[in-house]
Residue frames as a rotation matrix with the C-alpha (Angstrom) as fourth column:
UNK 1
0.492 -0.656 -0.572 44.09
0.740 0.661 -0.122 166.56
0.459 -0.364 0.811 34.23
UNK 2
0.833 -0.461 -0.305 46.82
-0.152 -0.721 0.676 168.01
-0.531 -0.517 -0.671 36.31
UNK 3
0.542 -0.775 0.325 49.96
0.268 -0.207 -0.941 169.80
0.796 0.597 0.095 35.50
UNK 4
0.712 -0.668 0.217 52.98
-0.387 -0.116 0.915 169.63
-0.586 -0.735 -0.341 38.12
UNK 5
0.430 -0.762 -0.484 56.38
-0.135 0.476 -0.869 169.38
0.893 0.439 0.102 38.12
UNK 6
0.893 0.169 0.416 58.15
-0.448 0.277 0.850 167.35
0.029 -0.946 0.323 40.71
UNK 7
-0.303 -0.834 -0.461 61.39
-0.873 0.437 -0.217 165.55
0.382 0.337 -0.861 40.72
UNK 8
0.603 0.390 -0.696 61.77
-0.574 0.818 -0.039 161.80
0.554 0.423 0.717 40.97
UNK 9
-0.152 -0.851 -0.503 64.58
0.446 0.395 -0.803 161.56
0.882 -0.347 0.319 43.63
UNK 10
0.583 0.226 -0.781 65.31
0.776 -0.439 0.453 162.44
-0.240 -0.870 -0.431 47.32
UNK 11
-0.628 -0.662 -0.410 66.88
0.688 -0.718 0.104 166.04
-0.363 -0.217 0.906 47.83
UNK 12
0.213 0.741 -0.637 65.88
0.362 -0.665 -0.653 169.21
-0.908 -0.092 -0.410 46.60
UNK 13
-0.189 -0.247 0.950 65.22
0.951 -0.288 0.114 171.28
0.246 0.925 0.289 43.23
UNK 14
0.246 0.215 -0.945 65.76
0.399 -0.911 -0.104 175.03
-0.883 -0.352 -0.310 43.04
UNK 15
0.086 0.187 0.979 64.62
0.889 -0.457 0.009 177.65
0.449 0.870 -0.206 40.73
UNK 16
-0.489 -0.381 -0.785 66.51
0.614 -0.790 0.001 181.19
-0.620 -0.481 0.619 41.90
UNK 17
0.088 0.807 0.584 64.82
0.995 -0.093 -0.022 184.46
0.036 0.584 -0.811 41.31
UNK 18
-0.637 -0.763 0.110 66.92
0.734 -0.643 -0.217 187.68
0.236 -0.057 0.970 40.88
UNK 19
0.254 0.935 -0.247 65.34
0.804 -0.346 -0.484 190.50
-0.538 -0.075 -0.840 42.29
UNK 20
0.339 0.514 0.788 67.10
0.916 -0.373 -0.150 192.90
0.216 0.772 -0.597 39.49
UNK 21
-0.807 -0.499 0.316 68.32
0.358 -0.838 -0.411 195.56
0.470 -0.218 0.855 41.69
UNK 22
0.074 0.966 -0.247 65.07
0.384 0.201 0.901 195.60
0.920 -0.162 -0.356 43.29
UNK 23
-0.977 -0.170 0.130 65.25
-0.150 0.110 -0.982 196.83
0.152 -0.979 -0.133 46.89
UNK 24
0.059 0.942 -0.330 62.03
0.120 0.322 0.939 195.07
0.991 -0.095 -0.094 48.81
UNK 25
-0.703 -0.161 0.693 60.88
-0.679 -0.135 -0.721 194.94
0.209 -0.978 -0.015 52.26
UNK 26
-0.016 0.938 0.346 57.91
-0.773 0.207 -0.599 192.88
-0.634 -0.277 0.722 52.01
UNK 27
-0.920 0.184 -0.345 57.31
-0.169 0.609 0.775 189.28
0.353 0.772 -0.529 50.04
UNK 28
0.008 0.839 0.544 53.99
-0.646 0.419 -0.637 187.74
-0.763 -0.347 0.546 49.50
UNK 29
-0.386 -0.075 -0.919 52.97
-0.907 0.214 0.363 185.19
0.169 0.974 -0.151 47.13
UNK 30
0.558 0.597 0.576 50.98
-0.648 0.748 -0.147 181.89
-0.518 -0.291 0.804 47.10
UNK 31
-0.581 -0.703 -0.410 52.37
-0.812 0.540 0.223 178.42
0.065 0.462 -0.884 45.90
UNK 32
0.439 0.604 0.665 49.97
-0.727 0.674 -0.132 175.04
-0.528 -0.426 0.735 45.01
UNK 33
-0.714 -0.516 -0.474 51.03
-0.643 0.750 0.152 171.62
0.277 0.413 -0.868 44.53
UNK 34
0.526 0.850 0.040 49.95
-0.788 0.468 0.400 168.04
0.322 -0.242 0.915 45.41
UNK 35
0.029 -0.371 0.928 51.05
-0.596 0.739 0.314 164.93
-0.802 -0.563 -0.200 47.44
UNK 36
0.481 -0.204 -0.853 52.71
-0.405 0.811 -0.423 161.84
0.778 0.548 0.307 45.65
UNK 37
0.039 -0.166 -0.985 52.95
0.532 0.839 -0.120 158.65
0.846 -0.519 0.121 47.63
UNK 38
0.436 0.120 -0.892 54.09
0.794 0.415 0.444 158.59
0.424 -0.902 0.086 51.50
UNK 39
0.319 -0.362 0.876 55.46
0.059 -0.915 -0.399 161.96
0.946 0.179 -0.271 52.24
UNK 40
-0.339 -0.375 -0.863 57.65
0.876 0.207 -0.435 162.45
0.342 -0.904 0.258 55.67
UNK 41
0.884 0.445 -0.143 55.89
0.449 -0.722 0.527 166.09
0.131 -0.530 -0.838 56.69
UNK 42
0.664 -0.724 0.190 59.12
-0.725 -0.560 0.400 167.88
-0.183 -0.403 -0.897 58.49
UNK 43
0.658 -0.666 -0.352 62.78
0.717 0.697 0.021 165.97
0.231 -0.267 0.936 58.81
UNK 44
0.973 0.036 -0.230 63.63
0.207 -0.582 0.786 167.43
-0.106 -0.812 -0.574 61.84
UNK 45
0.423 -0.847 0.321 67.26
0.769 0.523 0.368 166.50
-0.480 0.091 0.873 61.29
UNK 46
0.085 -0.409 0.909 67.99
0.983 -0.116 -0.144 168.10
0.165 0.905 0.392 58.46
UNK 47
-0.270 -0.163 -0.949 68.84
0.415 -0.909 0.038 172.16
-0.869 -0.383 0.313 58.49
UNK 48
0.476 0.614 -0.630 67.81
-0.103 -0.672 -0.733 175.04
-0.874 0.414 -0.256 56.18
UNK 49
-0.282 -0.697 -0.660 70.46
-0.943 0.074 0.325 174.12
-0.178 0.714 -0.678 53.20
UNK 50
-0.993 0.033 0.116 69.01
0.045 0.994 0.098 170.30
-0.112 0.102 -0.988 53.26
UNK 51
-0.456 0.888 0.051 65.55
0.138 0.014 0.990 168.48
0.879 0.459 -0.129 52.39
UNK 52
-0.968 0.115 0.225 64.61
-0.246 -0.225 -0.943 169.75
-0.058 -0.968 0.246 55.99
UNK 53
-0.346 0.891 -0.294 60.87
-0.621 -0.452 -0.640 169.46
-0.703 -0.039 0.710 54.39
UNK 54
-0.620 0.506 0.600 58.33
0.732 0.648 0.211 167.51
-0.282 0.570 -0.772 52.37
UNK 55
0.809 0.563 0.169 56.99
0.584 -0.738 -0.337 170.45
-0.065 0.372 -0.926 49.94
UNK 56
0.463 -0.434 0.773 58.57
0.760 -0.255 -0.598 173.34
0.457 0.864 0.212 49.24
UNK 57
0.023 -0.660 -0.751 61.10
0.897 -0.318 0.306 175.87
-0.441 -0.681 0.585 50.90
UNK 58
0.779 0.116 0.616 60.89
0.376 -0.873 -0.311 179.61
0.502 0.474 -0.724 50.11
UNK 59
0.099 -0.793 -0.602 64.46
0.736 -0.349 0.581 181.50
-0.670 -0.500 0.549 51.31
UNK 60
0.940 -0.215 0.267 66.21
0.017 -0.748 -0.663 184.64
0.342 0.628 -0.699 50.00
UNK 61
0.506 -0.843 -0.181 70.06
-0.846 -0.526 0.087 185.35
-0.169 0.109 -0.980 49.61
UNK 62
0.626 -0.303 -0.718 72.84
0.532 0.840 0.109 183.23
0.570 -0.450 0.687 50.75
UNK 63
-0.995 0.088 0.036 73.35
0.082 0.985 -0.153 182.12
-0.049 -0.149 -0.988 53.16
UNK 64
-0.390 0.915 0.101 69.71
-0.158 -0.175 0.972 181.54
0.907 0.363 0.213 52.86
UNK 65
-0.872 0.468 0.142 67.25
-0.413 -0.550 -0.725 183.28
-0.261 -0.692 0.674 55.14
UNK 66
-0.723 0.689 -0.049 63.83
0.621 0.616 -0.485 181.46
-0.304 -0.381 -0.873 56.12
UNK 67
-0.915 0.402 -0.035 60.83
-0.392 -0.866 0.311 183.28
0.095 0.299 0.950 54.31
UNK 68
0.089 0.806 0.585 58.34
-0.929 0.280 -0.244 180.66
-0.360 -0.521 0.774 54.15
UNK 69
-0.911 -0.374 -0.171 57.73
-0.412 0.830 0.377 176.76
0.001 0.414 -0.910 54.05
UNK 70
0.228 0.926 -0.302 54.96
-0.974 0.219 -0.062 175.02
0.009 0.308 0.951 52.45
UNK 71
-0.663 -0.511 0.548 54.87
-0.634 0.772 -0.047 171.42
-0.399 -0.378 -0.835 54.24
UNK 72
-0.169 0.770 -0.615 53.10
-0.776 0.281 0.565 168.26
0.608 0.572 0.550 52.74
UNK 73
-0.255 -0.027 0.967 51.56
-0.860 0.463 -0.214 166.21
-0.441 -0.886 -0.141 55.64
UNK 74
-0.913 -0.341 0.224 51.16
-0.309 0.937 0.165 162.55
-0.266 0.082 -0.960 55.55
UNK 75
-0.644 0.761 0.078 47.40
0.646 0.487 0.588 161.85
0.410 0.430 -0.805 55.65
UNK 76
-0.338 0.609 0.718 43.83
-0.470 -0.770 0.432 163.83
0.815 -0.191 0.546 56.83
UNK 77
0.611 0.577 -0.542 43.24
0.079 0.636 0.767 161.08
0.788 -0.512 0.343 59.34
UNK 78
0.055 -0.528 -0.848 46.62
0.887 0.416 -0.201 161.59
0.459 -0.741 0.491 61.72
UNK 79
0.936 0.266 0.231 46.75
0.227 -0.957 0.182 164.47
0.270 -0.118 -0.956 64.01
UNK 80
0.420 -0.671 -0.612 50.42
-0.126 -0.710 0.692 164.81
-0.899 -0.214 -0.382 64.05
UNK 81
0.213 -0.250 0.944 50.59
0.976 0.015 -0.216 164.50
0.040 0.968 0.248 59.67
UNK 82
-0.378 -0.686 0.622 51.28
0.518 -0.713 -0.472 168.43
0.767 0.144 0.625 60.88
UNK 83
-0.792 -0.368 -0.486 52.55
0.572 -0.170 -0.803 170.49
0.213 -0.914 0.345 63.22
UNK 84
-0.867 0.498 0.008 49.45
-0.498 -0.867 0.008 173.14
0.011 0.003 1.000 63.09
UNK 85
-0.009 0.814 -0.580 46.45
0.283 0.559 0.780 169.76
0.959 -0.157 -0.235 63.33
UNK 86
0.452 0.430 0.781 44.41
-0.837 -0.098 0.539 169.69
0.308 -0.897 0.316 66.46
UNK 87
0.870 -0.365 0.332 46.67
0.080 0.768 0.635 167.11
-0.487 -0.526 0.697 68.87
UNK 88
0.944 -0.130 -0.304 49.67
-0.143 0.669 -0.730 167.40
0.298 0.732 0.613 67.37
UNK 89
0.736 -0.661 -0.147 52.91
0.058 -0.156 0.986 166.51
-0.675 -0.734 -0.077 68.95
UNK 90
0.152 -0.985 0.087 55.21
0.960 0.168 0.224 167.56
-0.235 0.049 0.971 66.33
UNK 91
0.301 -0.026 -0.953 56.95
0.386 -0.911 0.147 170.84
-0.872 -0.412 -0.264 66.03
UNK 92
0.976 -0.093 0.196 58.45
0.085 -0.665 -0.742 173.27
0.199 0.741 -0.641 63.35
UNK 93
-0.224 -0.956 0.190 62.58
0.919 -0.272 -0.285 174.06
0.324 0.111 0.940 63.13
UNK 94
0.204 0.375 -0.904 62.91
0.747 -0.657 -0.104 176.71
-0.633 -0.654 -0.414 64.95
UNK 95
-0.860 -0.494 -0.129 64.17
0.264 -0.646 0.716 178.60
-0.437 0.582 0.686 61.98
UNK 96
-0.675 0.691 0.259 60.49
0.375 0.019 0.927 178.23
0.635 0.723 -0.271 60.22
UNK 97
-0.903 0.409 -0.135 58.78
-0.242 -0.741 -0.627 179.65
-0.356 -0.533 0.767 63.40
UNK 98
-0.001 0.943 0.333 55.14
0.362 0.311 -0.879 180.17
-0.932 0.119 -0.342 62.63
UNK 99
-0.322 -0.160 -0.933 56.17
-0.687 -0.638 0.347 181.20
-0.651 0.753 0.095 58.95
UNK 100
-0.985 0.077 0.154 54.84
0.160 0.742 0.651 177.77
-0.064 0.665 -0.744 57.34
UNK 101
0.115 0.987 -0.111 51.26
-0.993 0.109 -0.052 176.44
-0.039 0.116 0.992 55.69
UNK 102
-0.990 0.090 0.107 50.95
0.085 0.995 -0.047 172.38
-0.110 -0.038 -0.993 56.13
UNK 103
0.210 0.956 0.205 48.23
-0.866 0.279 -0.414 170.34
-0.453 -0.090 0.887 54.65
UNK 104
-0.726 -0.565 0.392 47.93
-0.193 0.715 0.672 166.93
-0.660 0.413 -0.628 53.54
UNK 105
-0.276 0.466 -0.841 46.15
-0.940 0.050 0.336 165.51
0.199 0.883 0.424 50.24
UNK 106
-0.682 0.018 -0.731 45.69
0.009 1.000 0.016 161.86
0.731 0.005 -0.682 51.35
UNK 107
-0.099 0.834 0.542 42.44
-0.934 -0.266 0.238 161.37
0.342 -0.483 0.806 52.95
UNK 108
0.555 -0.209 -0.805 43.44
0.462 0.883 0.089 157.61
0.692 -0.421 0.586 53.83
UNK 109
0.872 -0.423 0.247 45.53
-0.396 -0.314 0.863 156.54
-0.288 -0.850 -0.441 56.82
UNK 110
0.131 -0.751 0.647 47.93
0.607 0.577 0.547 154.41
-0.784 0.321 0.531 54.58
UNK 111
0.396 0.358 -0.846 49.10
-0.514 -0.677 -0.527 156.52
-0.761 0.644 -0.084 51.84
UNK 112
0.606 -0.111 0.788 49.94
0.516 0.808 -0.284 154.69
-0.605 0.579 0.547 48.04
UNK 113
-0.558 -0.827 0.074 52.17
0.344 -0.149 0.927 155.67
-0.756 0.542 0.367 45.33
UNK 114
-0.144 0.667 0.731 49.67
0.989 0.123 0.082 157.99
-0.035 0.734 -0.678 43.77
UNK 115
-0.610 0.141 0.779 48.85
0.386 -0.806 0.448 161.54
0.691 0.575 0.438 42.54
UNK 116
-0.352 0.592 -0.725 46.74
0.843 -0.135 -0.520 163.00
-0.406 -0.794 -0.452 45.32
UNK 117
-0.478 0.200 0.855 44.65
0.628 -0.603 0.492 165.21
0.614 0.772 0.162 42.51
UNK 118
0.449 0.869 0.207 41.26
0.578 -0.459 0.675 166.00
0.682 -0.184 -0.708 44.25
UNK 119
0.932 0.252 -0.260 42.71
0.362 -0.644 0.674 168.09
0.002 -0.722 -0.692 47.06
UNK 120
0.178 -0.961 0.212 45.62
0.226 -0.170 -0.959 170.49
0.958 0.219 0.187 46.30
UNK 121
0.203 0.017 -0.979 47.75
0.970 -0.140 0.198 171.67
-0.133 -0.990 -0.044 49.00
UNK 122
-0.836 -0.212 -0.506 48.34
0.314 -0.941 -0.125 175.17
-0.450 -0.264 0.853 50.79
UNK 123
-0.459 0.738 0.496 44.77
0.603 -0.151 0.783 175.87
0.653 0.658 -0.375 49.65
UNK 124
-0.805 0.528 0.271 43.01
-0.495 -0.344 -0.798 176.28
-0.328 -0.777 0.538 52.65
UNK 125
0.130 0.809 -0.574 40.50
-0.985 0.173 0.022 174.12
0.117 0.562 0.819 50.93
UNK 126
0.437 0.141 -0.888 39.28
-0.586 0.794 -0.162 170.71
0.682 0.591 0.430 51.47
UNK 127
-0.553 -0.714 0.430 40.94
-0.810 0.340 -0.478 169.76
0.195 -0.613 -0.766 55.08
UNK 128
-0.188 0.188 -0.964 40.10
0.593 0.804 0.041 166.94
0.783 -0.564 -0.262 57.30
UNK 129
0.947 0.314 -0.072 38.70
0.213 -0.442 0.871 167.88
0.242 -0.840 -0.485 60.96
UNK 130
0.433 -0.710 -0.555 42.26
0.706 -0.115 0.698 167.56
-0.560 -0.695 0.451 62.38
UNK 131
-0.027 -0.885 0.466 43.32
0.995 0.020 0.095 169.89
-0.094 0.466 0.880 59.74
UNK 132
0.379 0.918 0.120 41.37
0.856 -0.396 0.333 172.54
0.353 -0.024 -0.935 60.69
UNK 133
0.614 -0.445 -0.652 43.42
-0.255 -0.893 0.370 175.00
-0.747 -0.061 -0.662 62.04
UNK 134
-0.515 -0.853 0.085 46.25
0.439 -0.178 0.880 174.60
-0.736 0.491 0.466 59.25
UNK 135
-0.372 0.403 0.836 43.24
0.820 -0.279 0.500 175.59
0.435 0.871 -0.227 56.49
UNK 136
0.684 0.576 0.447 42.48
0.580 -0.801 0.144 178.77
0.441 0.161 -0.883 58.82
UNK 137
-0.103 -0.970 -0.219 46.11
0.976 -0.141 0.167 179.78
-0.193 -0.197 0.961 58.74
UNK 138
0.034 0.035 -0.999 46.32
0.201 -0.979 -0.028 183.41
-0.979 -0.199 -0.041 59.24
UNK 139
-0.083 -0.289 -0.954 46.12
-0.922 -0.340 0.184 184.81
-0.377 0.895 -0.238 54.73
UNK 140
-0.717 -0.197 0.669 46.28
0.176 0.877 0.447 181.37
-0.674 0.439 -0.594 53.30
UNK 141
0.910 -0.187 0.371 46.33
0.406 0.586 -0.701 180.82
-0.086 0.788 0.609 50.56
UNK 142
0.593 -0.592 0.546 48.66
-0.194 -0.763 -0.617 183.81
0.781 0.260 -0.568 50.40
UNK 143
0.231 -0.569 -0.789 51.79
0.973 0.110 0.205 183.50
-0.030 -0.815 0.579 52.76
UNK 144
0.826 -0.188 0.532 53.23
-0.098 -0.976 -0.193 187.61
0.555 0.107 -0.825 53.59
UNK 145
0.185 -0.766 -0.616 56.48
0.982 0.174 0.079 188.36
0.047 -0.619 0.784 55.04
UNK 146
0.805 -0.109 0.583 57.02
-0.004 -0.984 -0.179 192.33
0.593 0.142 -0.793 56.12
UNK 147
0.184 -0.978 -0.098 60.83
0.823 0.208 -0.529 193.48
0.538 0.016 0.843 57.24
UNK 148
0.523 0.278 -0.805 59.90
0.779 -0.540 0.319 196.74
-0.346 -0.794 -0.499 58.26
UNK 149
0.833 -0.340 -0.437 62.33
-0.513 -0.769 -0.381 199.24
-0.207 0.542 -0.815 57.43
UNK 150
0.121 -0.766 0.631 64.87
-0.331 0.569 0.753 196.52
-0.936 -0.300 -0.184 56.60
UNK 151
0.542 0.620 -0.567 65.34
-0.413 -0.391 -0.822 196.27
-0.732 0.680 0.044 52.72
UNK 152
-0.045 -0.289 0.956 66.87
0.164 0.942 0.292 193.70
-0.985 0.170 0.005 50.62
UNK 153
0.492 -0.089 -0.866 67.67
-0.870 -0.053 -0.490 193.07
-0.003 0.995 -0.104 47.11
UNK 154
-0.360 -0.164 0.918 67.98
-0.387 0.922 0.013 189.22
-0.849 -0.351 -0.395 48.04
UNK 155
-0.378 0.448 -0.810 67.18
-0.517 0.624 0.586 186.85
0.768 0.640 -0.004 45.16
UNK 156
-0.197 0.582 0.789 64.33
-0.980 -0.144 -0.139 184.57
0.033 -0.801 0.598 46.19
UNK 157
-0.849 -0.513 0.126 64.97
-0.494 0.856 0.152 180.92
-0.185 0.067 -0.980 46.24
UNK 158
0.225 0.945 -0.237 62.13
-0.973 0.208 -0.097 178.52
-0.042 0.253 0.967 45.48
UNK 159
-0.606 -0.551 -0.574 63.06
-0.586 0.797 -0.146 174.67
0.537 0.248 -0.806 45.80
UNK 160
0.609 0.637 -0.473 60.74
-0.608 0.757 0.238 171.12
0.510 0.142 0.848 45.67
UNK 161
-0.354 -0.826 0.438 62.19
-0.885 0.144 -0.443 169.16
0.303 -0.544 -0.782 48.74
UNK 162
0.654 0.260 -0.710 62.07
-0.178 0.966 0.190 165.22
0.735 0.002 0.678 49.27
UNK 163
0.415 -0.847 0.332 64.07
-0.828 -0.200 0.524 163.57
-0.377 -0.492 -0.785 51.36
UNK 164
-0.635 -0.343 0.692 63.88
0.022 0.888 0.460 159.78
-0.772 0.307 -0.557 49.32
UNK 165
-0.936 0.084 -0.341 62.74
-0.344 -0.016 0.939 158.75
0.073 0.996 0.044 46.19
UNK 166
-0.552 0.631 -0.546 59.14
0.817 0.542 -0.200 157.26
0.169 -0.556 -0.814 46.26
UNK 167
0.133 0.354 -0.926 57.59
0.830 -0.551 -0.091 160.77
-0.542 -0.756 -0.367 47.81
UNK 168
-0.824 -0.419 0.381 56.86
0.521 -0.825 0.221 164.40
0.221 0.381 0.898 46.42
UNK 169
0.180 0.916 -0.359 55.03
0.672 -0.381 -0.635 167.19
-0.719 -0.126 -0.684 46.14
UNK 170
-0.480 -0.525 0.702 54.76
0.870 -0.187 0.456 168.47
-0.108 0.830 0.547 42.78
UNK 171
-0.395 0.280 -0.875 54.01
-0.017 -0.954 -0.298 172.44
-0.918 -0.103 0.382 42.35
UNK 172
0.028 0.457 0.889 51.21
0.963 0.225 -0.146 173.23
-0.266 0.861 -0.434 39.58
UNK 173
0.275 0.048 0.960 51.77
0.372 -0.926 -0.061 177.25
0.887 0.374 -0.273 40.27
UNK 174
-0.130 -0.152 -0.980 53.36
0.802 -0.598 -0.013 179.70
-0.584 -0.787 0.200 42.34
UNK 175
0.475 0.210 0.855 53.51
0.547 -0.831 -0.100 183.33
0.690 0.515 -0.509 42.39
UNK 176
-0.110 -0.735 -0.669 56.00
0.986 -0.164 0.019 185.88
-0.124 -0.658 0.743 44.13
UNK 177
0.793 0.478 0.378 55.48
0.328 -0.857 0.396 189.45
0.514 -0.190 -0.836 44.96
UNK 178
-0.376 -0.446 -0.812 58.05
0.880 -0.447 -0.162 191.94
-0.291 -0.775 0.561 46.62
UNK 179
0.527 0.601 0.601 57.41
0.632 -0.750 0.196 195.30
0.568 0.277 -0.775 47.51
């Protein structure tokens, strides 16, 4: 079986991650989960403090600063379930830039109130045709963020984002790196 945790409502959960006195310039780090039920991809609406996302939001400080987002698309069959499928006509917040991975677990075109085991996401593993470029995202699995000579001692936010009950993606493992 799988192990995830996920929440059971719309909004978001966050798990903060001191960096210690740490000074970084650089994050990396990978993060897998899986699709549950009908998932909205992006909500465009919504800003970088809200469930702006289906999947999971990486930030650092506050106010919180865009590091990466890890989107869960609707199905493997639609070519705008995300923004990074072949055809797709929807975009990214301009705050998330090209800083995201998007895949979906539902290989139907209807998705159900179910566990979407067989294919985790943010793998790079297991796409649909239209998902083809999002599974040969530049590093994937791994996401990298480099600052340059800019250096930080930001805590790093981590937070499981819905926007309604009914709809998740539950994380089985992450991992965070600064340097």
């Amino acid at each position: 079986g799988v192990r995830a945790c996920g929440k059971s409502s719309g909004g978001c959960v966050s798990v903060q991650f001191p960096s210690n006195g740490i000074s970084y310039s650089q994050i990396c780090g990978r993060v897998t989960g899986y699709q549950y039920g009908h998932v909205d991809t992006l909500n465009s609406f919504y800003g970088i403090d809200s469930p702006y996302v289906e999947g999971v939001s990486i930030t650092r400080g506050s106010p919180r600063q865009h590091v990466w987002t890890l989107i869960a698309g609707y199905n493997q069959v639609s070519s705008s379930s995300c923004p990074c499928n072949t055809g797709s006509t929807i975009s990214v917040q301009s705050f998330i830039g090209n800083n995201y991975f998007c895949e979906s677990g539902n290989p139907n075109s209807s998705p159900s109130s179910t566990l979407y085991t067989s294919d985790p996401l943010w793998d790079g593993q297991g796409c649909g045709s239209l998902e083809s470029p999002c599974c040969n995202a530049p590093g994937i699995p791994w996401f990298h963020r480099d600052y340059g000579s800019n250096t930080t001692t930001d805590y790093i936010e981590l937070r499981v984002c819905t926007s309604i009950s009914g709809e998740d993606s539950p994380v089985s493992y992450y991992e965070i790196y600064v340097k």
